[in-house]
NUTOR-102533 format. One record per residue: residue in three letters; chain; x, y negated, z of N, C-alpha, C in turn. Coordinates in steps of 0.02 Angstrom, whole numbers, plus 50000, padded with zeros to 5 digits. Last residue first. Layout:
residues N
  fikol  vexpa    n.X    n.Y    n.Z   ca.X   ca.Y   ca.Z    c.X    c.Y    c.Z
    ALA      A      X      Y      Z      X      Y      Z      X      Y      Z
...
//
This chain:
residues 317
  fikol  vexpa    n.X    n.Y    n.Z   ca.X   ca.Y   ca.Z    c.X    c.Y    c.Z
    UNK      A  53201  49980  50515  53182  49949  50592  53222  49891  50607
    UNK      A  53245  50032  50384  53217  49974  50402  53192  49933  50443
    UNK      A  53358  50133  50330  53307  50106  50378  53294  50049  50368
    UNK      A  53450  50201  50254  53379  50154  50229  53350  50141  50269
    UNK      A  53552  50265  50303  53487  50307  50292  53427  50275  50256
    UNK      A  53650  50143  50279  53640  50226  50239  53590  50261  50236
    UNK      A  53614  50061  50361  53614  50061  50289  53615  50109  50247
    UNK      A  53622  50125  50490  53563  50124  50448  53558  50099  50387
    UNK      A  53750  50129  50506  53707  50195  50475  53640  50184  50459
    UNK      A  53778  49990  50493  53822  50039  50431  53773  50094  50429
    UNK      A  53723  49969  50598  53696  49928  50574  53715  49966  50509
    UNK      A  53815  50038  50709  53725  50061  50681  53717  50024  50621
    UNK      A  53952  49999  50695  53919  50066  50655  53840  50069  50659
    UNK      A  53900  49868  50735  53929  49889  50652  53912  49964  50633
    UNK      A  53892  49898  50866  53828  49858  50829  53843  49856  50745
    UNK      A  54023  49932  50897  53937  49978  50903  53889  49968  50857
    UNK      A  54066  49826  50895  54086  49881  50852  54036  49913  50848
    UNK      A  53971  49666  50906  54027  49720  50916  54034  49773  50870
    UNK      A  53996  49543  50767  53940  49607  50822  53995  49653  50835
    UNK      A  54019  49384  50763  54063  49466  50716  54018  49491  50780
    UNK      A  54050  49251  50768  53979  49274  50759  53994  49353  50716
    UNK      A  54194  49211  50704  54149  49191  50760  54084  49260  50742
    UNK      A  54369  49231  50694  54309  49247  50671  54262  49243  50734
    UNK      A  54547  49237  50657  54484  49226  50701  54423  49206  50668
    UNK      A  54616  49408  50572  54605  49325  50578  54539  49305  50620
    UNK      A  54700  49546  50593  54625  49513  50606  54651  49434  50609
    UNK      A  54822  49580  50464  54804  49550  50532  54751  49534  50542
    UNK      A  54790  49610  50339  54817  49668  50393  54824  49669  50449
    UNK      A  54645  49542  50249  54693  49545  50300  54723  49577  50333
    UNK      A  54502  49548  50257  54537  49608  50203  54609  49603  50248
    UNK      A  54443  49421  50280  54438  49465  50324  54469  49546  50310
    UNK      A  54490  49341  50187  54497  49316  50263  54487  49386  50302
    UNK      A  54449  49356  50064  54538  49377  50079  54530  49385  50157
    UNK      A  54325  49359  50082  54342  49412  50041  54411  49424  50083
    UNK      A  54294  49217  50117  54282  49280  50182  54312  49340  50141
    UNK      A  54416  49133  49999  54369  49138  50066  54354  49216  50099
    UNK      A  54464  49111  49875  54464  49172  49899  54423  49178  49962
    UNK      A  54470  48943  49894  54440  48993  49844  54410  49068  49844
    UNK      A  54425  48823  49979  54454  48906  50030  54410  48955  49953
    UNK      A  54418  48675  49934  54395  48733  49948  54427  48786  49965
    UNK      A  54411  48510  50004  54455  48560  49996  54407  48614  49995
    UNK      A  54396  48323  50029  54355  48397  50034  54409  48446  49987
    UNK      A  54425  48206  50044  54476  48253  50091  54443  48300  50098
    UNK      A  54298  48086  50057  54362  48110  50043  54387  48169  50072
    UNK      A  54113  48131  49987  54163  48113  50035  54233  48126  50035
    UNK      A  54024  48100  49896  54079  48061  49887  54127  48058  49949
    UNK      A  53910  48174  49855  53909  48121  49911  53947  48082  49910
    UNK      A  53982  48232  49731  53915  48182  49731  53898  48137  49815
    UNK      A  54081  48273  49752  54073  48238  49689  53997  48209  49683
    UNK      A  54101  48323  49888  54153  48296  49863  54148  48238  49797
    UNK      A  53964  48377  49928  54018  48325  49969  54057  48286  49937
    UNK      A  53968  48451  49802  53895  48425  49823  53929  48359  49893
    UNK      A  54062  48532  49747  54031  48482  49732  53987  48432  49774
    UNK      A  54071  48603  49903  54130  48562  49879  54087  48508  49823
    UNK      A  53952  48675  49885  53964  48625  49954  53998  48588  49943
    UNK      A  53975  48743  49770  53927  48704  49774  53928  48662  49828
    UNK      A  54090  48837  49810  54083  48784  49774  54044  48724  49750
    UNK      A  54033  48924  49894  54059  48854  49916  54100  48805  49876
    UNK      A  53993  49007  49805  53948  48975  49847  53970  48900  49868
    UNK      A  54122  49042  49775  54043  49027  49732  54004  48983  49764
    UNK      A  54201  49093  49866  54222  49061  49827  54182  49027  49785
    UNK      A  54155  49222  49917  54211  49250  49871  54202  49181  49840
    UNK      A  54083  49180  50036  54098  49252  50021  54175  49245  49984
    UNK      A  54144  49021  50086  54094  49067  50081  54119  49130  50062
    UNK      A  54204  48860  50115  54226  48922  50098  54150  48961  50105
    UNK      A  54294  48706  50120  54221  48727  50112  54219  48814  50086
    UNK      A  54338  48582  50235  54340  48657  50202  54296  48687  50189
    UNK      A  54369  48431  50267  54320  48461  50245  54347  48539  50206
    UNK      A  54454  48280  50353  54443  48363  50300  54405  48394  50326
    UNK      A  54402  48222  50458  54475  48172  50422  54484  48225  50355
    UNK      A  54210  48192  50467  54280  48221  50463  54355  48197  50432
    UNK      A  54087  48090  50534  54136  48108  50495  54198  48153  50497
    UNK      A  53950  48145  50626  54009  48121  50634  54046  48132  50569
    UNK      A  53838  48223  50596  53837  48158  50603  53899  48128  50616
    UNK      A  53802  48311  50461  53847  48319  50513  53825  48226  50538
    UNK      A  53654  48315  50421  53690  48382  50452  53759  48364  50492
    UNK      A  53629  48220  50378  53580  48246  50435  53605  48279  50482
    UNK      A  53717  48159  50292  53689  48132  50361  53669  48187  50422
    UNK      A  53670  48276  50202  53740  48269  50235  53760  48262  50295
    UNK      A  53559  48209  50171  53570  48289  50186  53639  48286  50241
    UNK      A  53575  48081  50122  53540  48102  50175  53530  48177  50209
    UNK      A  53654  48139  49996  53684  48077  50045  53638  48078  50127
    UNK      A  53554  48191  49930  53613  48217  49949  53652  48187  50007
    UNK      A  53478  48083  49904  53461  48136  49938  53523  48191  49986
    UNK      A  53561  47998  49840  53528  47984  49908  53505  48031  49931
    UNK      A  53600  48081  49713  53647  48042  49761  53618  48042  49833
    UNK      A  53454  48197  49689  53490  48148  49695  53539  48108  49727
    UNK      A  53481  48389  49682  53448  48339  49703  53492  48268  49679
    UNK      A  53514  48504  49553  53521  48471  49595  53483  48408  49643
    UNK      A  53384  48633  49515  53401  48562  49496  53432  48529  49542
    UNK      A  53361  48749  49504  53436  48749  49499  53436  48659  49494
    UNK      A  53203  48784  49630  53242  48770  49569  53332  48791  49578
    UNK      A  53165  48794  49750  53147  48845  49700  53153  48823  49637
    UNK      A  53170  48619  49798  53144  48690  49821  53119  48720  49744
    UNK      A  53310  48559  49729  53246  48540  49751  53210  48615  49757
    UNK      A  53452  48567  49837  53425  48581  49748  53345  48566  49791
    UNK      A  53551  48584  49921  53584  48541  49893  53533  48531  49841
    UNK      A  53570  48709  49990  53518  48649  50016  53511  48589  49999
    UNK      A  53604  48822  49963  53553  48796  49940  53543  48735  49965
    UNK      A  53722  48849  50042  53736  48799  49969  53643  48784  49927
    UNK      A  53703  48783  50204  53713  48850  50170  53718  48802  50071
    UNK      A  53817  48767  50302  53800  48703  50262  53771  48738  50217
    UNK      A  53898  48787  50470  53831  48817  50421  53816  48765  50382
    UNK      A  54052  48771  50530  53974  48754  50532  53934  48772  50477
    UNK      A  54170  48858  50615  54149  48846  50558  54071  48835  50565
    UNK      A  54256  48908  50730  54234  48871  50711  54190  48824  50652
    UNK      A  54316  49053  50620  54297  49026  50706  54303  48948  50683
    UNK      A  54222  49112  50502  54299  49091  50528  54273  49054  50582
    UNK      A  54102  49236  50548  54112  49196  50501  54180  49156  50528
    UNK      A  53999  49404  50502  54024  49340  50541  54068  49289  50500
    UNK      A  54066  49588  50469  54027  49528  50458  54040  49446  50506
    UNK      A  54213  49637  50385  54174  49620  50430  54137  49575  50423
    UNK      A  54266  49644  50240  54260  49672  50277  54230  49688  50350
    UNK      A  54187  49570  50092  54206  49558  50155  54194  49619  50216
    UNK      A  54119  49622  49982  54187  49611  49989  54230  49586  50043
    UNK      A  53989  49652  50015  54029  49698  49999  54109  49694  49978
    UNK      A  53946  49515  50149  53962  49539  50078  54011  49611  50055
    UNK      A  53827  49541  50261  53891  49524  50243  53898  49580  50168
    UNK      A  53713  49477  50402  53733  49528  50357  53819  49506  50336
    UNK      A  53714  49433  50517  53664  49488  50545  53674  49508  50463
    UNK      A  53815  49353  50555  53826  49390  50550  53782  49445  50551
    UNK      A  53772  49193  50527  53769  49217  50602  53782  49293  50620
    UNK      A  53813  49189  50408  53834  49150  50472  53836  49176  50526
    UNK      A  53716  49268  50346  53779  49285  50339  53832  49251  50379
    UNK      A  53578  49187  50371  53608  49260  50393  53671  49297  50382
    UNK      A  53615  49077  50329  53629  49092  50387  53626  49140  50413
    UNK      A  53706  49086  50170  53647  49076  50188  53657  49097  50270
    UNK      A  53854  48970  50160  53844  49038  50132  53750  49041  50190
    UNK      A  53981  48886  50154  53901  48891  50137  53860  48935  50133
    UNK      A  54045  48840  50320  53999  48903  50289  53959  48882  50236
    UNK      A  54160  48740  50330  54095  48713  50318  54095  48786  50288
    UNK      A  54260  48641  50450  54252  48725  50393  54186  48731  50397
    UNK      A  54334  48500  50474  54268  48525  50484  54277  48582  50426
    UNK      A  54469  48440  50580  54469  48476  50512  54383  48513  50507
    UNK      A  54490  48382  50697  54470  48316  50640  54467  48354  50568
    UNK      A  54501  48507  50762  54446  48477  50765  54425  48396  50728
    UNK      A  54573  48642  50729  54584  48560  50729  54534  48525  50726
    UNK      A  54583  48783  50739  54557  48735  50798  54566  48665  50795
    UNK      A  54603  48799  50601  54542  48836  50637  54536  48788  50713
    UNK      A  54703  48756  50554  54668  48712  50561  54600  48736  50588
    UNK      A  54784  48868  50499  54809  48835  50521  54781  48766  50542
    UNK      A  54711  48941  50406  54719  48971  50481  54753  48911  50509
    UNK      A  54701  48841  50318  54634  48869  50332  54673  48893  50417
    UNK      A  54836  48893  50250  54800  48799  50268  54741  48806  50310
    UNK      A  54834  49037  50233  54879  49005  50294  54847  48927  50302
    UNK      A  54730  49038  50138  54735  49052  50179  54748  49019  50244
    UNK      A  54727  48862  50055  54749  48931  50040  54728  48963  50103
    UNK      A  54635  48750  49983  54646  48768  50034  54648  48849  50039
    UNK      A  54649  48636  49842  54636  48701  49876  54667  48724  49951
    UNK      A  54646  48481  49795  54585  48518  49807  54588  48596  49824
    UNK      A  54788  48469  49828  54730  48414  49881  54667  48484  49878
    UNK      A  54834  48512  49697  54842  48552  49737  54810  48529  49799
    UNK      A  54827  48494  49553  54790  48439  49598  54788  48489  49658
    UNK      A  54948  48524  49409  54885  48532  49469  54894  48484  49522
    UNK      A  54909  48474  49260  54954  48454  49309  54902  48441  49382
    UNK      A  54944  48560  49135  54914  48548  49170  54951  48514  49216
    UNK      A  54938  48540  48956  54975  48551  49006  54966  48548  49079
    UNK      A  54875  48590  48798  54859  48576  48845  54931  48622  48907
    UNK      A  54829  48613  48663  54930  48625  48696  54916  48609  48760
    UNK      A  54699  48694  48584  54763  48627  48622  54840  48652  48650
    UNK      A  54632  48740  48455  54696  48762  48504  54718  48710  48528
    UNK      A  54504  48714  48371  54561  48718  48373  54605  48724  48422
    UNK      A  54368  48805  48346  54388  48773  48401  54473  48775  48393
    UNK      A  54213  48802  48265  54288  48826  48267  54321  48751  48317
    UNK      A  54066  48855  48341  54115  48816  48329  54192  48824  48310
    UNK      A  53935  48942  48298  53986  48984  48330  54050  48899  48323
    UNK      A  53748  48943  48285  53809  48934  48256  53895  48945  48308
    UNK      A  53648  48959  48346  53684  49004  48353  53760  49032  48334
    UNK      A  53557  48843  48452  53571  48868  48384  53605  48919  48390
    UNK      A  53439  48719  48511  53480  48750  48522  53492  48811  48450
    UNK      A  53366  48555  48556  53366  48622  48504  53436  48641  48538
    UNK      A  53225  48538  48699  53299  48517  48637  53324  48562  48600
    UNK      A  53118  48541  48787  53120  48538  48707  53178  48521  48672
    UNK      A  53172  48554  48906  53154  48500  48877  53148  48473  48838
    UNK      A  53179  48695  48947  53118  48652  48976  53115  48576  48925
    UNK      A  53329  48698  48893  53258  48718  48834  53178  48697  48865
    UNK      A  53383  48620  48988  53389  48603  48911  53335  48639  48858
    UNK      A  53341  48706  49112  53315  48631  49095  53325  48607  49010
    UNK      A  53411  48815  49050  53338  48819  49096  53305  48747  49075
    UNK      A  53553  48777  49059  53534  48795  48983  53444  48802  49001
    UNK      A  53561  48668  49210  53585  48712  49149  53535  48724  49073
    UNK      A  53534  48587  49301  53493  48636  49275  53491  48677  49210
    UNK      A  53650  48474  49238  53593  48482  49312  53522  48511  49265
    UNK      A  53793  48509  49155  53724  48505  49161  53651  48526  49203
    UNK      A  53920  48437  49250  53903  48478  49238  53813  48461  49198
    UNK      A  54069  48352  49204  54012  48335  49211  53981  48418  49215
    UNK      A  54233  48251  49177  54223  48316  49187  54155  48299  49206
    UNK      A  54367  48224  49177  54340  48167  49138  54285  48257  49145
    UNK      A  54492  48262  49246  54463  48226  49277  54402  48211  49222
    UNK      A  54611  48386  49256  54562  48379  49213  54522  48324  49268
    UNK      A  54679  48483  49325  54718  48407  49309  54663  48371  49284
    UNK      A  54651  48608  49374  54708  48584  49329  54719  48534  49303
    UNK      A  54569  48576  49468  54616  48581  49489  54689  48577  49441
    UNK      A  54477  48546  49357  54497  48471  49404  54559  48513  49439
    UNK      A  54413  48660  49344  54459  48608  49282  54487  48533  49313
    UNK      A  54384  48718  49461  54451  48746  49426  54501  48694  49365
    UNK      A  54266  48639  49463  54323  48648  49520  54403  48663  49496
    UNK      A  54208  48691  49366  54218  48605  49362  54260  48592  49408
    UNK      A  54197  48842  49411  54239  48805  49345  54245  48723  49345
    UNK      A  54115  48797  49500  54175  48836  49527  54237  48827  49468
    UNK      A  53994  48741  49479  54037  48718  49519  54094  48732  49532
    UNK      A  53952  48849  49384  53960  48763  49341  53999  48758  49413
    UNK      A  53926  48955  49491  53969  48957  49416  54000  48899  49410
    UNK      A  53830  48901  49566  53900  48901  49565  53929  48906  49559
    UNK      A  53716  48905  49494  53737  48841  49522  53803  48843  49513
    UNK      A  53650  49000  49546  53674  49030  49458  53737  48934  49468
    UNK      A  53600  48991  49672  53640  49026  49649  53707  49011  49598
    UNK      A  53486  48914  49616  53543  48883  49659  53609  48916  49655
    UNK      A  53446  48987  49441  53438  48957  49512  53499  48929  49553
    UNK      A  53469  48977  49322  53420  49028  49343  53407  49008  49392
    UNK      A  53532  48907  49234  53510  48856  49280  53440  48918  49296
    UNK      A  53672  48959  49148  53604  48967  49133  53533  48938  49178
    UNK      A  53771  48826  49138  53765  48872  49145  53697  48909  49140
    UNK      A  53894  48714  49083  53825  48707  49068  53833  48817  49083
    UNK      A  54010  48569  49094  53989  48660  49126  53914  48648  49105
    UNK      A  54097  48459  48974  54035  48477  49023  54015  48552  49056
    UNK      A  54231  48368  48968  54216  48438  48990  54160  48428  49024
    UNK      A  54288  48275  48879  54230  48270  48927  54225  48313  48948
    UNK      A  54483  48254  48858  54421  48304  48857  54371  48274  48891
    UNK      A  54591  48203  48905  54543  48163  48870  54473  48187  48858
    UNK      A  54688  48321  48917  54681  48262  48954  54625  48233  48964
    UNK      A  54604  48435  48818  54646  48402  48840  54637  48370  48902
    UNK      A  54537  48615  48744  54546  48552  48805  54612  48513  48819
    UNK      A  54527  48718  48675  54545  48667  48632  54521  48597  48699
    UNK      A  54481  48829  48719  54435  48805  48730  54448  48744  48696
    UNK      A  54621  48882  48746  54593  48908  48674  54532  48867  48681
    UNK      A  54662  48802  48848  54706  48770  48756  54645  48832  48728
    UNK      A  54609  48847  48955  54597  48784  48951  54624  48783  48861
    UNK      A  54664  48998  48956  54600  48990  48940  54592  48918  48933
    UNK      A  54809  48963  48967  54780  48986  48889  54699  48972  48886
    UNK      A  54800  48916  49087  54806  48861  49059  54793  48899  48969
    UNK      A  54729  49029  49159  54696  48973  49154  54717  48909  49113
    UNK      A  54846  49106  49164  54808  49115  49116  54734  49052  49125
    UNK      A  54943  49018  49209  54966  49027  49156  54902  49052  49133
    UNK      A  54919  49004  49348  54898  48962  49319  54911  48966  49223
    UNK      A  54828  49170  49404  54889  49129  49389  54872  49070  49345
    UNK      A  54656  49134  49479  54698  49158  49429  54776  49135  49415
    UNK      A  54647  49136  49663  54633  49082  49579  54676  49129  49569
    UNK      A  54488  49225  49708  54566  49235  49710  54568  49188  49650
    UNK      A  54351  49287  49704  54376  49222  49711  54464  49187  49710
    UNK      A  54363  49420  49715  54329  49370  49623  54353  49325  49657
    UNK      A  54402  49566  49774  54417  49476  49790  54391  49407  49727
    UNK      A  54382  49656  49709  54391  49658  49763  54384  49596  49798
    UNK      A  54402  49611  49571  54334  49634  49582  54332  49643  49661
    UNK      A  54505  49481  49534  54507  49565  49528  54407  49560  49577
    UNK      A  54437  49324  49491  54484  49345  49492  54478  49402  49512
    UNK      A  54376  49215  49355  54357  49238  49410  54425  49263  49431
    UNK      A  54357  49169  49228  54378  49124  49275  54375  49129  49333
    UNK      A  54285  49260  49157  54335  49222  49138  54368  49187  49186
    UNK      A  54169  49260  49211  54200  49309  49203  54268  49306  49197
    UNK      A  54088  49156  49142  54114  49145  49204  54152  49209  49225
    UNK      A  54127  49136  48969  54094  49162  49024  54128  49171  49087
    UNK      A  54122  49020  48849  54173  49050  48916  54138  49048  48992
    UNK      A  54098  48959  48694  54076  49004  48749  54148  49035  48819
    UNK      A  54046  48802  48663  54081  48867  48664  54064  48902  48717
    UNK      A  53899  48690  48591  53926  48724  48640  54009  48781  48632
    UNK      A  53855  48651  48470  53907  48615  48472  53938  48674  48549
    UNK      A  53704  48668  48536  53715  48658  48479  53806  48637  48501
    UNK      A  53670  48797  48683  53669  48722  48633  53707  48698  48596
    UNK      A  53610  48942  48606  53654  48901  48639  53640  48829  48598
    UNK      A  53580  49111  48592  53552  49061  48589  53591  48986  48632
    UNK      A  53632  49249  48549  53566  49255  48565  53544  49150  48568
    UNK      A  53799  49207  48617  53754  49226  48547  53698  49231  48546
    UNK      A  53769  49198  48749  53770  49134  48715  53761  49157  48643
    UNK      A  53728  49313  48793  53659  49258  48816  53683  49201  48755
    UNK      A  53821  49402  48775  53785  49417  48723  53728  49371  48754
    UNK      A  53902  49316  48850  53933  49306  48785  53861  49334  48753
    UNK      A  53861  49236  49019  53900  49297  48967  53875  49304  48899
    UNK      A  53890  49078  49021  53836  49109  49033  53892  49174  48997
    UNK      A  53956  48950  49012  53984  48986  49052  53943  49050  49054
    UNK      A  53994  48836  48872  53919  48871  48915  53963  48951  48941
    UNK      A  54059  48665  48866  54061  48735  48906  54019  48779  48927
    UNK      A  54079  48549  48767  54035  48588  48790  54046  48666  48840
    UNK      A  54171  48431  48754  54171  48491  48761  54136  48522  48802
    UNK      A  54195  48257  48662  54152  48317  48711  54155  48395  48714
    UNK      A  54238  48193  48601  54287  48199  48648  54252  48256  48689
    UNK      A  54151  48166  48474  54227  48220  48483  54256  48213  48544
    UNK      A  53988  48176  48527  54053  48162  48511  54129  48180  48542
    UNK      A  53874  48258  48519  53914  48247  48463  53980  48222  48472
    UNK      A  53824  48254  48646  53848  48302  48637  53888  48312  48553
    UNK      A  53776  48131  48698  53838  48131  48700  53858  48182  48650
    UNK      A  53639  48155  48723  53661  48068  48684  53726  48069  48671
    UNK      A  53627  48273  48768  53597  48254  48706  53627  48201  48692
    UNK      A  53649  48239  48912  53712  48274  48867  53677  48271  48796
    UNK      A  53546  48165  48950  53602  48123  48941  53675  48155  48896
    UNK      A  53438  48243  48951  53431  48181  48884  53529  48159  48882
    UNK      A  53466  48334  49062  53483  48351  48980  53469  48294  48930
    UNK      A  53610  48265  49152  53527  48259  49126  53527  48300  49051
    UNK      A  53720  48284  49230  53714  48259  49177  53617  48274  49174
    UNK      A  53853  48267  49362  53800  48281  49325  53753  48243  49290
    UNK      A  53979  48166  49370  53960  48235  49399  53922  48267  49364
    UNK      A  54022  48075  49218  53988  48099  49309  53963  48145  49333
    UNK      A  54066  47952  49101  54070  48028  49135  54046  48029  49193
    UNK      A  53912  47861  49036  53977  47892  49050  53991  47954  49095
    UNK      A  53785  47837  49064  53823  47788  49104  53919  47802  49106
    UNK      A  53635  47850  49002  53694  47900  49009  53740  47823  49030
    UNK      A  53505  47798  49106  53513  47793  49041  53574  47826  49048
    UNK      A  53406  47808  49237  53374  47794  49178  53418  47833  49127
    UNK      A  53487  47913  49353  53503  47840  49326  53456  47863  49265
    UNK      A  53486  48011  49430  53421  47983  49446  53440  47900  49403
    UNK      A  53655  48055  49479  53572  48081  49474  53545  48025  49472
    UNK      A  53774  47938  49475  53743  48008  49457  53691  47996  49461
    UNK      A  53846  47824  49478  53868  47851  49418  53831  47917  49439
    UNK      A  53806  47714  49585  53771  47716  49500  53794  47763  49445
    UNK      A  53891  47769  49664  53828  47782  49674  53771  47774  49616
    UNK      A  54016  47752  49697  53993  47801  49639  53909  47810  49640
    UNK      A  54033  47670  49771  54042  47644  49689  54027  47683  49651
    UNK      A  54005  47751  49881  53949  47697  49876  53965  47675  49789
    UNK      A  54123  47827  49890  54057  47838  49877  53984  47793  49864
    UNK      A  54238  47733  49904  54224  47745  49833  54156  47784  49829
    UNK      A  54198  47691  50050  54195  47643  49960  54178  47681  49917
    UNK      A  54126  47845  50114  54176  47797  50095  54152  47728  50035
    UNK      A  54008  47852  50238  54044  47853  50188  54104  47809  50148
    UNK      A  53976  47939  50373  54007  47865  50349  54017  47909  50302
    UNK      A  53821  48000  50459  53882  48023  50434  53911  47947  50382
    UNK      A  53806  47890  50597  53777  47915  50533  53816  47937  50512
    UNK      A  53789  47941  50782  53822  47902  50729  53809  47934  50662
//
């Protein structure tokens, strides 16, 4: 059976990738299409890149708020920030209701991806709907001869109030509590060697991955050896491929929250499927825990300490 989609994915189907002309707000943007917009006042440019990339060179009208910003302690980056300092960071950026909010990141690669996904995540969790990223970031905007400057914007202060969209996160306990629900699909993005546990992140305490959970890694969403997203249909046939049955929810988790942000876009705002959720903090918190939480594809103990000493000695067998 084909993976189903919903109505509203099919209505959204003229609002992304691969349309001729700008069509209004939508996921992602073209660089002709943030060019046709980027003057007007409802638009807010967001270049997420760190501060001495956006002095050195930015698009015109852009601000700056580096993904740094929107992260959380170094142990866990994926952890959401209290909402109090995300709602100063939303008012000094001078964001409303009404705001276009575009993410525009440095479009180094798939990777660099999930910056723009993780903030377009964060501004929707705070209420923010009128929201777009730029497909292939600040990479594609100078691939495409457009100017860029150095000028600095004054940015007046909103009052901005949020009003969270709590659907789009999946805390811990929501996560443990659906490990065996089988109308609940936990979607790995993370690359398959970190699936299948033959590595793991310096913030995750063991390797492997939450029990039951299927492999969606977040590259697979871009055209080979780019940051360029692919198209609706493409995307839409990826999906297909991969799950063939529908889910009633979708969890989309990885290391620390990045990664699977790109799965979350890429289901949620461009395939269009309902009832996608991310696991912000993911394998970081999941496996830091004072209680072991269930976990698939973890090597025995043995197989940790070798694998630990030969990281130390440098082996390479």
């Amino acid at each position: 059976m084909r993976f189903l989609f919903s109505i509203a994915a099919i209505a959204v189907a003229t609002m992304l990738p691969g349309m001729a002309a700008y069509a209004g707000v939508q996921p992602l943007l073209t660089p002709a299409q943030l060019d046709a917009v980027r003057d007007d006042a409802s638009v807010r440019i967001i270049d997420i890149r760190p501060a001495a990339d956006y002095s050195a060179s930015h698009i015109p009208g852009a601000v700056s708020a580096p993904y740094s910003q929107w992260r959380g302690p170094a142990n866990s980056p994926g952890q959401l920030l209290p909402v109090e300092k995300f709602t100063a960071l939303a008012r000094s950026l001078g964001l409303s209701a009404n705001t276009h909010a575009i993410v525009v990141s440095s479009g180094a690669n798939a990777t660099d991806f999930g910056g723009s996904a993780r903030v377009y995540w964060t501004l929707k969790y705070l209420g923010m709907s009128n929201l777009s990223i730029l497909n292939g970031g600040v990479k594609a905007w100078v691939d495409a001869g457009l100017p860029q400057d150095q000028a600095v914007p004054v940015v007046q202060p909103s009052q901005y109030k949020p009003t969270l969209n709590k659907n789009l996160v999946a805390l811990k306990n929501d996560v443990l509590a659906q490990v065996d629900n089988p109308s609940v699909r936990l979607v790995d993005a993370r690359p398959a060697k970190f699936f299948e546990g033959q590595a793991k992140a310096p913030t995750a305490k063991v390797p492997g991955t939450i029990r039951n959970a299927v492999n969606l890694a977040h590259d697979s969403w871009f055209k080979p050896g780019t940051s360029i997203f692919v198209s609706q249909e493409e995307a839409r046939k990826i999906a297909s491929e991969r799950f063939s049955e529908p889910a009633e929810e979708t969890i989309s988790f990885c290391n620390t929250g990045h990664w699977a942000s790109t799965d979350w876009f890429a289901l949620s705002e461009v395939v269009g499927q309902p009832n996608v959720r991310l696991y912000p903090a993911s394998l970081a918190e999941w496996t830091q825990s004072e209680k072991a939480l269930p976990m698939d594809n973890t090597p025995g103990r043995g197989e940790q300490i070798l694998d630990t000493l030969k990281s130390l000695l440098g082996s390479k067998s």
